[in-house]
N, CA and C atoms as a LAMMPS dump frame, in Angstrom:
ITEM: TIMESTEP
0
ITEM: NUMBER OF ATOMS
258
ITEM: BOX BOUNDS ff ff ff
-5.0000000000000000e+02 5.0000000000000000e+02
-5.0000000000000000e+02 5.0000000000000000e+02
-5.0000000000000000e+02 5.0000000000000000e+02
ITEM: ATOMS id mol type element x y z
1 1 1 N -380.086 -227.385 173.29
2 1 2 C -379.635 -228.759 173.38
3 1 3 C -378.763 -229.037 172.155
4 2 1 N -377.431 -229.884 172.251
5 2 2 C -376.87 -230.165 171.549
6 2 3 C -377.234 -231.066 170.47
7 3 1 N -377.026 -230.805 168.912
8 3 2 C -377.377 -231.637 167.867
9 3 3 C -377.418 -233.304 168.268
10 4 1 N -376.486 -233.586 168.431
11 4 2 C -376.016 -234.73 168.582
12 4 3 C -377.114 -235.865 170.125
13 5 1 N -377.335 -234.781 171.254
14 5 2 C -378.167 -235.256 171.893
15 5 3 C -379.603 -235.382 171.334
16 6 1 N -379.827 -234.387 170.857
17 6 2 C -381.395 -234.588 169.818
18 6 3 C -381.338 -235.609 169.203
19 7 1 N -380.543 -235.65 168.525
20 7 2 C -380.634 -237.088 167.404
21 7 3 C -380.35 -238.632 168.304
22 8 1 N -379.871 -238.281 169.057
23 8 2 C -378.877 -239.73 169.826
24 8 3 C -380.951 -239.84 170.573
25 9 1 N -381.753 -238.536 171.192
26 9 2 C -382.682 -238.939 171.897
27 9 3 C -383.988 -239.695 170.626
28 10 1 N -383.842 -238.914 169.169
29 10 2 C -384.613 -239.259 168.633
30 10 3 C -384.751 -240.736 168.098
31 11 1 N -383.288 -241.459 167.679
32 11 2 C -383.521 -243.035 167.631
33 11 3 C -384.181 -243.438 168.923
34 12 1 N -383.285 -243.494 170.267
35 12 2 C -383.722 -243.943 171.432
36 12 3 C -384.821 -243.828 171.942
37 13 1 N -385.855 -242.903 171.502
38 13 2 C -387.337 -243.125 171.926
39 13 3 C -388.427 -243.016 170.221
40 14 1 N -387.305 -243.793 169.128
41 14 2 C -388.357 -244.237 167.982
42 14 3 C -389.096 -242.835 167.485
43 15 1 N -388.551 -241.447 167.443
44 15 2 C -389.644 -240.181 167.548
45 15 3 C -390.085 -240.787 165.738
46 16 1 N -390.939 -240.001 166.012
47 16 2 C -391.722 -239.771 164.407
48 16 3 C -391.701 -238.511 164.135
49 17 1 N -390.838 -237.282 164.661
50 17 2 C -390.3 -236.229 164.245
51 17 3 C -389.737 -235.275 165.476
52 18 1 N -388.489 -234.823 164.783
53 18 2 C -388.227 -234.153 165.442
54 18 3 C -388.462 -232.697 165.46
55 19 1 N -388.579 -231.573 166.526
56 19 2 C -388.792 -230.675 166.739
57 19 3 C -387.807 -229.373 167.543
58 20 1 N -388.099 -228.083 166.186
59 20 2 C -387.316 -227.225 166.993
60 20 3 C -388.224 -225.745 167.095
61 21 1 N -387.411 -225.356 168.158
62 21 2 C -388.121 -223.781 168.305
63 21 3 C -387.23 -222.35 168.502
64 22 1 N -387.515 -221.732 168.028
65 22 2 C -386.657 -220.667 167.866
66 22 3 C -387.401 -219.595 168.362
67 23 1 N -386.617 -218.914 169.882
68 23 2 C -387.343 -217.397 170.801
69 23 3 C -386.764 -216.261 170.63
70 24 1 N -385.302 -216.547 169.709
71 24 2 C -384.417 -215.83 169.927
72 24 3 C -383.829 -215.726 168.327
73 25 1 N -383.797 -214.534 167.661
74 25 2 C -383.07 -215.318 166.167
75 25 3 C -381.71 -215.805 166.435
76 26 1 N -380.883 -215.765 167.046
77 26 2 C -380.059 -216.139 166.953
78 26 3 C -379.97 -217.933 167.056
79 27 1 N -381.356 -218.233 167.59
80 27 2 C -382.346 -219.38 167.919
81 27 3 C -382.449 -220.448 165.899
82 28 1 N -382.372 -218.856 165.26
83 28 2 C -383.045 -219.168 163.781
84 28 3 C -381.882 -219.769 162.675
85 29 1 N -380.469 -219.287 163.454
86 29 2 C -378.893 -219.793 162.915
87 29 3 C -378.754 -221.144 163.387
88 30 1 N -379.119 -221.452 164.899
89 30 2 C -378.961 -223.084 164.98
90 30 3 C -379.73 -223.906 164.816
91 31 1 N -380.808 -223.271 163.942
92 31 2 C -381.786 -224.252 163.579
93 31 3 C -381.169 -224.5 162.26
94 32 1 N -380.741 -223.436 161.469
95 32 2 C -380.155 -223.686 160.355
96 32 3 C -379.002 -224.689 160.449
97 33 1 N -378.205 -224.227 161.218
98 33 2 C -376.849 -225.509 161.185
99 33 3 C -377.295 -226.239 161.488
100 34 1 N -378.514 -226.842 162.029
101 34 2 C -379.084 -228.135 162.642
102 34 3 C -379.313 -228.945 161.285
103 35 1 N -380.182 -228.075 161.08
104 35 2 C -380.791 -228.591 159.334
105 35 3 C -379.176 -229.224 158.25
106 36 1 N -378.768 -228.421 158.492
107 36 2 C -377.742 -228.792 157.439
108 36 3 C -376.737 -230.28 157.821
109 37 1 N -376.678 -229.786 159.332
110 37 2 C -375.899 -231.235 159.769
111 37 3 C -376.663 -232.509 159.764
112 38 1 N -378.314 -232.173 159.816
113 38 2 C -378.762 -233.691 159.944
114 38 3 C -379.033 -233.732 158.32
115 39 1 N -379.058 -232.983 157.116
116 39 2 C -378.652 -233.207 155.579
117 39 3 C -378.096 -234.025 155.781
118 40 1 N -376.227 -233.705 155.996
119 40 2 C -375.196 -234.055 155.523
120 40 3 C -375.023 -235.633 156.47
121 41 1 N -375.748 -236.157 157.148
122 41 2 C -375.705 -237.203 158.112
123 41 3 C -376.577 -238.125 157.65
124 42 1 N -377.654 -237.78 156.905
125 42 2 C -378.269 -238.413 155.889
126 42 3 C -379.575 -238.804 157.357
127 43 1 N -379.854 -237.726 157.859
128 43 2 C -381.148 -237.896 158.189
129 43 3 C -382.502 -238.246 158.265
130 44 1 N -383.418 -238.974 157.864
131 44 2 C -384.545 -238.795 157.423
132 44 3 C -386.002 -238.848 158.6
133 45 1 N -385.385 -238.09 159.351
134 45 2 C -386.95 -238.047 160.262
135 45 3 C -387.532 -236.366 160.191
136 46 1 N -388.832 -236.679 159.428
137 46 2 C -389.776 -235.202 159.631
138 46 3 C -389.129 -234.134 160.609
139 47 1 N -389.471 -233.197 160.206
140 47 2 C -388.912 -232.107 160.893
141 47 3 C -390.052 -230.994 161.325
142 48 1 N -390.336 -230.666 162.491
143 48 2 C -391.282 -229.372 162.907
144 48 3 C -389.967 -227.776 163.404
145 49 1 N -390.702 -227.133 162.679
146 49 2 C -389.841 -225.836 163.577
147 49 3 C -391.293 -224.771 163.706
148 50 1 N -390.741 -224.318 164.955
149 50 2 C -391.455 -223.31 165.397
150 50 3 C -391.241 -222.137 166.376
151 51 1 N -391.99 -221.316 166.664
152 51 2 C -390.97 -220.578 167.78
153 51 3 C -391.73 -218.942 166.602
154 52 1 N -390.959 -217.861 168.048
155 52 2 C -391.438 -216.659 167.859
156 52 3 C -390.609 -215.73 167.043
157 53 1 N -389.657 -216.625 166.787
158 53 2 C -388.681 -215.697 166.177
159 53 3 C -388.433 -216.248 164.282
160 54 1 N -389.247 -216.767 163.997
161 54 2 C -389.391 -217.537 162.66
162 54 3 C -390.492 -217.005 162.228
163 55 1 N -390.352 -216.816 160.83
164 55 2 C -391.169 -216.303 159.885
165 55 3 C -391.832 -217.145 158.68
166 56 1 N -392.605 -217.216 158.241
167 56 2 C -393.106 -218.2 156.983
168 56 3 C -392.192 -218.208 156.075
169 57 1 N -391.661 -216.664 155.612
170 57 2 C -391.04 -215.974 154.672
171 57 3 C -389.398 -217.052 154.745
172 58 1 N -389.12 -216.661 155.766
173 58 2 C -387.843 -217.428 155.965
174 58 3 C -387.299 -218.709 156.541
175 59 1 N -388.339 -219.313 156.917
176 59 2 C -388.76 -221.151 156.754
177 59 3 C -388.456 -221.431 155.037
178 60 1 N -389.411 -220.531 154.36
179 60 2 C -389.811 -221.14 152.802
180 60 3 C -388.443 -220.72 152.114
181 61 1 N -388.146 -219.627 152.522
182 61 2 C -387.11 -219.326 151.622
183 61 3 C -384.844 -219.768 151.998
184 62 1 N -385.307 -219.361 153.657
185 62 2 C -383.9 -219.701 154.206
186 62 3 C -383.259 -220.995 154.564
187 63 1 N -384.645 -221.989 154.859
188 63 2 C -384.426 -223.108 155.407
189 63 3 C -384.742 -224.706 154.741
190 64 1 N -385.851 -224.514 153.852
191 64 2 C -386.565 -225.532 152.972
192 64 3 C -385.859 -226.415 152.299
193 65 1 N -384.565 -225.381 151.935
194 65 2 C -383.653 -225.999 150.821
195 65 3 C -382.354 -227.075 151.855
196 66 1 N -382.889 -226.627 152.864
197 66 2 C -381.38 -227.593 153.674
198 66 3 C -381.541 -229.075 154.071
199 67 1 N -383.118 -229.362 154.447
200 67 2 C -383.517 -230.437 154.807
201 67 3 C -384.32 -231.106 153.993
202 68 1 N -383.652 -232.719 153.54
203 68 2 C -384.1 -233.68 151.994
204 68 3 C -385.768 -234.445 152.703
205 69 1 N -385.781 -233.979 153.98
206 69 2 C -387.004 -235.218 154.286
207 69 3 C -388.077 -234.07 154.681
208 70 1 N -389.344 -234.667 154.684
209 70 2 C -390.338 -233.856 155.445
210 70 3 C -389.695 -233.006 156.258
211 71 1 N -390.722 -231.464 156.503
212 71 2 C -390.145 -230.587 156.915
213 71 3 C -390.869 -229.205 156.55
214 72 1 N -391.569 -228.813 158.166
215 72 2 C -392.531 -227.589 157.819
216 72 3 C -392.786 -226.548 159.38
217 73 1 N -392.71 -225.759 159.077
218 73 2 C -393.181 -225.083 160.24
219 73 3 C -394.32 -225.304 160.786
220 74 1 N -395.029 -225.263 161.855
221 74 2 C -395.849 -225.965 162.519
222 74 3 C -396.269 -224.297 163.615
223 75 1 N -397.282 -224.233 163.569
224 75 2 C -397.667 -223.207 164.92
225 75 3 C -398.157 -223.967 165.545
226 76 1 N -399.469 -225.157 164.907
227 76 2 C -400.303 -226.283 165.121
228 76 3 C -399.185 -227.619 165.125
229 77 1 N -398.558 -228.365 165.654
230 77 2 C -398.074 -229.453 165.545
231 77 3 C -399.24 -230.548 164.908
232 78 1 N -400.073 -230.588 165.905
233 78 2 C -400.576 -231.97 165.857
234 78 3 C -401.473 -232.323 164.456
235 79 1 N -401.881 -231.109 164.093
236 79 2 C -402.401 -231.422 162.46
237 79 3 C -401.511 -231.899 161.815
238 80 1 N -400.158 -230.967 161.733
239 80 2 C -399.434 -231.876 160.734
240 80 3 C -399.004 -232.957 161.35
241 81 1 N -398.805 -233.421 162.293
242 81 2 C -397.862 -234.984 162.747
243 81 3 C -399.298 -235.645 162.127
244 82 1 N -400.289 -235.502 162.237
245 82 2 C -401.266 -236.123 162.394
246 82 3 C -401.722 -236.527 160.367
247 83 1 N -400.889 -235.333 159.296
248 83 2 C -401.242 -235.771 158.07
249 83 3 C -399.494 -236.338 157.674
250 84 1 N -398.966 -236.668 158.456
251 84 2 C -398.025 -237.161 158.046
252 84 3 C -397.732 -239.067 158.255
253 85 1 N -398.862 -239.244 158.995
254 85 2 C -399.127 -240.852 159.774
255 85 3 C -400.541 -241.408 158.972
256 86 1 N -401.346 -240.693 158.303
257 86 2 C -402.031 -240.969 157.348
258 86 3 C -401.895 -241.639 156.28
């Protein structure tokens, strides 16, 4: 799905975070340009990524630095949505 529809869906239904998943690495590059475009757009809604093709290693190290707001890999979603509304 296109950046722009994610974000256009995430005001329009109020999300309290958005979510991505990666099956494919090539899955793991548009999560990255995702990250960087909702930076530079001045984003601030939590972020989940997840998916089979993502690593702890390279969440912490490739991706952490791109996005200024909450923002964590998730295998479990609902724990973290759930310490982030606390």
């Amino acid at each position: 799905m296109p950046l722009d529809d994610i974000l256009k869906a995430s005001v329009e239904q109020k999300a309290d975070a958005i979510g991505m998943s990666g099956l494919l690495v090539k899955s793991t590059a548009v999560m990255k340009e995702n990250l960087e475009e909702m930076n530079r757009r001045g984003v601030k809604t939590p972020v989940l990524l997840g998916g089979a093709a993502l690593t702890r290693k390279f969440v912490e190290q490739d991706l952490r630095q791109l996005y200024q707001d909450t923002f964590t890999m998730a295998s479990m979603p609902s724990p973290v949505c759930a310490s982030w509304t606390n």
